[in-house]
C-alpha positions in Angstrom: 104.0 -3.7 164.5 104.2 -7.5 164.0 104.3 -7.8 167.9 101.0 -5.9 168.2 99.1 -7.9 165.2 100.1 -11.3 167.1 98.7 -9.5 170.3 95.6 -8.6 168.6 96.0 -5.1 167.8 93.0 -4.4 165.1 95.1 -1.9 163.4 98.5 -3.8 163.0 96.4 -6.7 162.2 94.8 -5.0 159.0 98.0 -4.0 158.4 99.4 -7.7 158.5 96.6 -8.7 156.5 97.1 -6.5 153.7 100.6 -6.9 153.5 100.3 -10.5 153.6 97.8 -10.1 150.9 100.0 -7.5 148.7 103.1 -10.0 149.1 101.0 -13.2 147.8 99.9 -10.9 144.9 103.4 -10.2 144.0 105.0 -13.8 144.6 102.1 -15.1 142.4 102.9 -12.7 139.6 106.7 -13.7 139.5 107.1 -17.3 140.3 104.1 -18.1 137.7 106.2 -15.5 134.9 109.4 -17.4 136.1 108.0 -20.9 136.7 109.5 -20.7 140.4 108.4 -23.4 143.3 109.9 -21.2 145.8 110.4 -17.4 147.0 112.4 -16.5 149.7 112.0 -13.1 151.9 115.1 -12.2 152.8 116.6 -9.7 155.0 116.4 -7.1 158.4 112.8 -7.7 158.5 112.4 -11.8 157.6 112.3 -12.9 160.9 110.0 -10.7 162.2 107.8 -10.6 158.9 106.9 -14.9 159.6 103.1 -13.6 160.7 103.0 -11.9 157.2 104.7 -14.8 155.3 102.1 -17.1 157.4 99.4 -15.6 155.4 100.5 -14.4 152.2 101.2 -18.4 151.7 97.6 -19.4 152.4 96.4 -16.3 150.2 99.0 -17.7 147.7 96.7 -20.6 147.2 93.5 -18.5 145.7 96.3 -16.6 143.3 97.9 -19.7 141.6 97.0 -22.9 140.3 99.2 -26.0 141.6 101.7 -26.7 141.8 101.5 -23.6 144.6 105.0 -22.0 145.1 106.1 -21.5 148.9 107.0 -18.3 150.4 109.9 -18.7 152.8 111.4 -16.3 155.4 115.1 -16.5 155.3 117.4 -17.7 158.0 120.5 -16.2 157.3 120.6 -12.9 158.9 120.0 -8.9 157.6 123.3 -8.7 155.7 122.3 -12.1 153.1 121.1 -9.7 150.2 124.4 -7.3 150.5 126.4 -10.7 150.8 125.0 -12.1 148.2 125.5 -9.1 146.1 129.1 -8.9 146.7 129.8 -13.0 146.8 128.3 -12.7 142.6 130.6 -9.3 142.3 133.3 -10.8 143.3 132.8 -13.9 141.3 132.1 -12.0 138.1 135.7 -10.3 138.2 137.3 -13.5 139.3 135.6 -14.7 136.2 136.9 -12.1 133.7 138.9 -10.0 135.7 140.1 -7.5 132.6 136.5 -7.3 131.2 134.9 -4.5 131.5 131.2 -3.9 130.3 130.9 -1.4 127.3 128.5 0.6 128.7 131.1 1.1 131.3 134.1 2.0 128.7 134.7 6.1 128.3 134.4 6.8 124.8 137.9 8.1 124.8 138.1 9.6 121.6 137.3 13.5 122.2 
């Protein structure tokens, strides 16, 4: 689909637009409730998603007041997010390795 919006296809351009438009909507949203300069797209589809990024950080501009966050695509492959997850996992236990959140305790009482 993003092959066909850089080729000019009217439908997958719409399509490119409005997600482009939806994702600056959404960045604008958390980075000004978080006070973030940056938000990264991460994932299978980052690489390919650039045309979308491309826009949503022009659009960006009409949705916040400077300083404007960036939107990024990431670099670092499909498998960053489920790295990412386990590397903090992993650190977590490391931390406290016999802790064990309450809501996660069985009431063992009857």
């Amino acid at each position: 689909m993003f092959a066909a919006a850089l080729n000019g296809d009217p439908l997958a351009t719409d399509i490119v637009a409005r997600l482009a438009d939806r994702l600056a909507r959404v960045c604008a949203v958390i980075a000004t409730m978080l006070d973030l300069e940056r938000v990264i797209v991460a994932g299978a589809i980052a690489p390919a998603a650039e045309p979308v990024v491309a826009q949503a950080t022009e659009l960006l501009r009409e949705y916040t007041h400077p300083p404007h966050p960036t939107i990024t695509a990431s670099t670092l492959g499909a498998d960053v997010v489920r790295t990412g997850a386990l590397q903090r996992a992993v650190a977590l236990v490391r931390a406290d390795p016999l802790g064990l959140p309450v809501t996660l305790r069985r009431d063992r009482r009857g």
